[in-house]
C-alpha positions in Angstrom: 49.6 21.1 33.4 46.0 19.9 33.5 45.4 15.8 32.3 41.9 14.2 32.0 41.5 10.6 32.1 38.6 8.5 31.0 37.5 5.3 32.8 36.6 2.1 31.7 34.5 -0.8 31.7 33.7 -1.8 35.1 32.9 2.1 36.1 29.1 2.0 35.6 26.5 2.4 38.1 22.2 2.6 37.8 21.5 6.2 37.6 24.7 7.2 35.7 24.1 10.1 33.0 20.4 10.9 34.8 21.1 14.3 36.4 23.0 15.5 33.3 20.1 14.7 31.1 17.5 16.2 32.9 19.5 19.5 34.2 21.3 20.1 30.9 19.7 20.9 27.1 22.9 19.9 25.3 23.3 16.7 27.1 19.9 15.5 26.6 20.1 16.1 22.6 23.5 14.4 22.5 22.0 10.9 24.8 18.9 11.3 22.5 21.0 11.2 19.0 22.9 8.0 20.7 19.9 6.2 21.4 19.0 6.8 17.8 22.4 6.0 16.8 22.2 3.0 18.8 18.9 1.7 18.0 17.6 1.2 21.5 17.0 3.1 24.0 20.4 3.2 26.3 19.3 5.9 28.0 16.4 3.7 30.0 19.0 1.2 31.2 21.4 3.5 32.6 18.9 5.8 34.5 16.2 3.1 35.6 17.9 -0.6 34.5 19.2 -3.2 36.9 22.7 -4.1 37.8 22.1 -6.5 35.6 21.2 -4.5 32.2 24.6 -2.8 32.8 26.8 -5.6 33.0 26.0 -6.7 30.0 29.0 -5.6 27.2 26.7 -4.0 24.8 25.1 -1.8 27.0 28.2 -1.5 29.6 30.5 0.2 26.9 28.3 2.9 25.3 26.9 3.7 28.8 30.1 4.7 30.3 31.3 6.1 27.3 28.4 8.2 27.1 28.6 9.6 30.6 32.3 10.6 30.0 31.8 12.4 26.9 29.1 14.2 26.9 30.5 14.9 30.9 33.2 16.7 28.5 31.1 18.0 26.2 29.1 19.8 28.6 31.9 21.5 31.1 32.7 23.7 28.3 35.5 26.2 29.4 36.3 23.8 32.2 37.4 21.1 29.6 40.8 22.5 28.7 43.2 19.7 29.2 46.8 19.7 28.3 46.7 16.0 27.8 44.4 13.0 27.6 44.4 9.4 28.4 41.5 6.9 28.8 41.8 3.6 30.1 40.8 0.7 27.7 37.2 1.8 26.8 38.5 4.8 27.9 40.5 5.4 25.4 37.7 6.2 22.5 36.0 8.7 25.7 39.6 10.8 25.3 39.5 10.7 21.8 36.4 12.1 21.4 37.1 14.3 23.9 40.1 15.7 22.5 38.6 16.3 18.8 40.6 13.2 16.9 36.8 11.5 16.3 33.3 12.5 15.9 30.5 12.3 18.8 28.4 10.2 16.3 31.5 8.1 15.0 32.3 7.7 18.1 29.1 6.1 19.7 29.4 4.0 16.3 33.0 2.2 17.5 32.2 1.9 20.6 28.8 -0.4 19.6 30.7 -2.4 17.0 33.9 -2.4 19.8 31.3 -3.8 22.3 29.8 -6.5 20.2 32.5 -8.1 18.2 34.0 -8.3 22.0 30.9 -10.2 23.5 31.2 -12.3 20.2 34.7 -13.2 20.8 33.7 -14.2 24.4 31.1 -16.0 23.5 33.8 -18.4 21.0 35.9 -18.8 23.4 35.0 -19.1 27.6 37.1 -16.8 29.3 38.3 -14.7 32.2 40.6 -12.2 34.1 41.8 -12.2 37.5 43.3 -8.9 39.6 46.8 -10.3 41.4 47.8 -7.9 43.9 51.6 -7.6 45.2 53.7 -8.9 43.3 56.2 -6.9 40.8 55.2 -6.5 37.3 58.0 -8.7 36.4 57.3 -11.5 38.8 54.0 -11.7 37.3 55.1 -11.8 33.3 57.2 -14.7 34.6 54.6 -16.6 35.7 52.3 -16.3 33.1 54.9 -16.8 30.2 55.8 -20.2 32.8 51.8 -21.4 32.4 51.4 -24.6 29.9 48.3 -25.3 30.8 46.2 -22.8 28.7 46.5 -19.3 27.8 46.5 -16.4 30.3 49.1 -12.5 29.7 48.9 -9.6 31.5 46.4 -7.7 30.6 46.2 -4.3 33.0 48.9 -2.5 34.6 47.1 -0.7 36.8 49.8 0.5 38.9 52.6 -0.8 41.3 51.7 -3.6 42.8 48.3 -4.1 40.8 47.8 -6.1 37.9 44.9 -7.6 36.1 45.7 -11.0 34.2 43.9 -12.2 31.2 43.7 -15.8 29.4 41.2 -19.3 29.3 39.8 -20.7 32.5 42.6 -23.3 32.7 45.0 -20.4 32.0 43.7 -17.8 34.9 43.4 -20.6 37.3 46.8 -22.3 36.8 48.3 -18.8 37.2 46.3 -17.5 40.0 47.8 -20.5 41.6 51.7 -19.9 41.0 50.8 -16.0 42.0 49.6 -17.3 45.4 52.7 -19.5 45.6 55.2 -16.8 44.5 53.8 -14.7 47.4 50.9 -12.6 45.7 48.6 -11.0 48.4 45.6 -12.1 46.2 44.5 -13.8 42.9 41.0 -13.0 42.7 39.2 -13.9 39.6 36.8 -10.9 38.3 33.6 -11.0 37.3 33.7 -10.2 33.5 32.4 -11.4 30.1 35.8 -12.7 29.2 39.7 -12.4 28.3 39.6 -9.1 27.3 43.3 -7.5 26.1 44.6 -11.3 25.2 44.9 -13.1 22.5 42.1 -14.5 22.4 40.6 -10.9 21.6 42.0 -11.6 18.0 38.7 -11.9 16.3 37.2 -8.8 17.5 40.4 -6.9 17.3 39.9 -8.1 13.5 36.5 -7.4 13.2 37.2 -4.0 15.1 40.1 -3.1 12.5 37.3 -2.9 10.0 34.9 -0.4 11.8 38.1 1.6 12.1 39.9 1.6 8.7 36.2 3.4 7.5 36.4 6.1 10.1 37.6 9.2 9.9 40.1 10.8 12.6 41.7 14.0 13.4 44.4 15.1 15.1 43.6 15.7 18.6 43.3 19.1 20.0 46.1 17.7 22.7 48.1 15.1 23.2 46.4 11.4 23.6 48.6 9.0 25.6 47.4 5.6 24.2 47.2 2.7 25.9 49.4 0.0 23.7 52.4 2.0 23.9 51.6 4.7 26.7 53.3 7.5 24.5 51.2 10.7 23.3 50.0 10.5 20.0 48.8 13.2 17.5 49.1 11.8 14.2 45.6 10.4 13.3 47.0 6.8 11.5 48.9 6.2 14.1 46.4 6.9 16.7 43.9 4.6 14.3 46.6 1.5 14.5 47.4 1.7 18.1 43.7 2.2 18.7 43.0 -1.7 16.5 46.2 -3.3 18.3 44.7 -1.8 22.0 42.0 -5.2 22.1 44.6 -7.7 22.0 47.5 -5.6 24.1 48.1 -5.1 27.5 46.9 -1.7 29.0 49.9 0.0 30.4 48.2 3.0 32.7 51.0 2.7 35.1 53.9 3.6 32.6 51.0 6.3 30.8 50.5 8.2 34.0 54.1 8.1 34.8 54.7 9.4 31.3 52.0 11.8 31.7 54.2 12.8 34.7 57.0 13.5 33.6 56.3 15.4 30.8 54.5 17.4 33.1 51.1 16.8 34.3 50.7 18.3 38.0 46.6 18.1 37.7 44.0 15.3 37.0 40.4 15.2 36.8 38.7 12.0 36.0 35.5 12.3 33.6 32.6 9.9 33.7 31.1 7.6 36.1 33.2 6.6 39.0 36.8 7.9 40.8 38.8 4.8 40.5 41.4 6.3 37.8 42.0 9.2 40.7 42.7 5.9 43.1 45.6 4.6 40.7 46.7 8.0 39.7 47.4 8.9 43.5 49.1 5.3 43.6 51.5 5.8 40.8 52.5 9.4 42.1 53.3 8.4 45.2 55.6 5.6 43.6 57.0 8.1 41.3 57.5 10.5 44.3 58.8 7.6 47.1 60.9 5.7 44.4 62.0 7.7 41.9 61.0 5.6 39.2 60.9 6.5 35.7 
């Protein structure tokens, strides 16, 4: 069985989207109704922008999602997935994708996702760190064991590979237990802030909004969501686990093994970048050596 996954934020690269504008009619029209959608021009910063342009969250977010869906959008026959899943960000790609939301209400979540996020950032100074090594359960310990500020786990990326998520004092107590406990590296990232933590709340509120306005559809497949890593059809439910996905953890590593089980033999990553192939291939070869379920 075929599965697409979508990536997320940290994906993006100068020149993303350029060949698929200039090569293909549909692709163009579709990057031209988003920059009127959008009310600039995002189509400028991801072919000729700076590193710079694209690290910013406003412009980050739509780009990638852009490049992934309209990456769908144009492989026509070739887009016939069994399954879905995206990761963070990634998630609104896949639903688009799959026919649960509109191109254009799409584009529209993804802005208002992107800015009440940046807001949220700016309230509250904030990080994430990657913690390499350690068992998923080691590293709940420790961050549920950290007084000094607030810091969760915010990415299960796969075995061995976890992103944490909290306040400056949080992420740095905690990156110093991991070390202790045996990690192979607490590295903080270089991100706008605690994205998938609490402190997520008032976007995740503002978000909820945006949402409750906009109309879904049941998906042409199965999505497999990233709150609770189960596939979803029902459009309220989708809507609700889509709101709670800002402040929750992103559990890819139990969605690809699900995806597994329940059959998945095939999958192609859409949109800018290959890591999502690089955890995929990591989880499989967990599932395959260990066994585990």
């Amino acid at each position: 069985m075929k599965a697409f996954v979508f990536p997320g934020q940290g994906a993006q690269f100068v020149g993303m989207g350029k060949e698929l504008y200039e090569t293909n009619s549909e692709a163009k029209a579709l990057f031209e109704k988003a920059n009127e959608i959008l009310g600039f021009r995002i189509t400028d910063l991801m072919f000729n922008g700076t590193d710079e342009d694209l690290r910013q969250t406003k412009v980050t977010q739509p780009a990638i999602f852009l490049h992934s869906v309209i990456l769908a959008k144009t492989m026509g026959n070739k887009f016939c997935p069994d399954m879905v899943a995206g990761h963070s960000l990634g998630e609104f790609s896949a639903l688009v994708s799959a026919g649960a939301l509109s191109f254009e209400d799409g584009v529209r979540l993804v802005s208002a996702r992107a800015q009440a996020m940046q807001k949220a950032c700016e309230k509250t100074p904030s990080t994430m760190a990657a913690v390499l090594a350690l068992p998923d359960e080691k590293v709940e310990e420790i961050c549920a064991s950290v007084t000094e500020g607030v810091v969760v786990p915010a990415n299960y990326n796969c075995p061995g590979q976890i992103v944490i998520s909290g306040d400056e004092a949080g992420i740095d107590a905690a990156c110093e237990k991991m070390l202790a406990a045996g990690a192979k590296r607490a590295l903080k990232l270089k991100v706008g802030g605690a994205f998938h933590s609490p402190i997520m709340e008032p976007a995740r509120a503002e978000l909820a909004e945006a949402i409750h306005k906009t109309q879904f559809f049941a998906p042409k497949c199965p999505v497999y969501q990233n709150v609770n890593a189960k596939a979803e059809t029902n459009p309220e439910t989708i809507k609700e686990n889509l709101i709670a996905q800002l402040t929750a953890p992103v559990r890819w590593t139990q969605t690809v093994i699900n995806m597994i089980a329940d059959g998945a033999t095939d999958f192609t990553e859409v949109g800018p970048g290959s890591v999502l192939q690089g955890l995929v291939k990591k989880i499989n070869k967990e599932v395959t050596t260990q066994g585990i379920q």
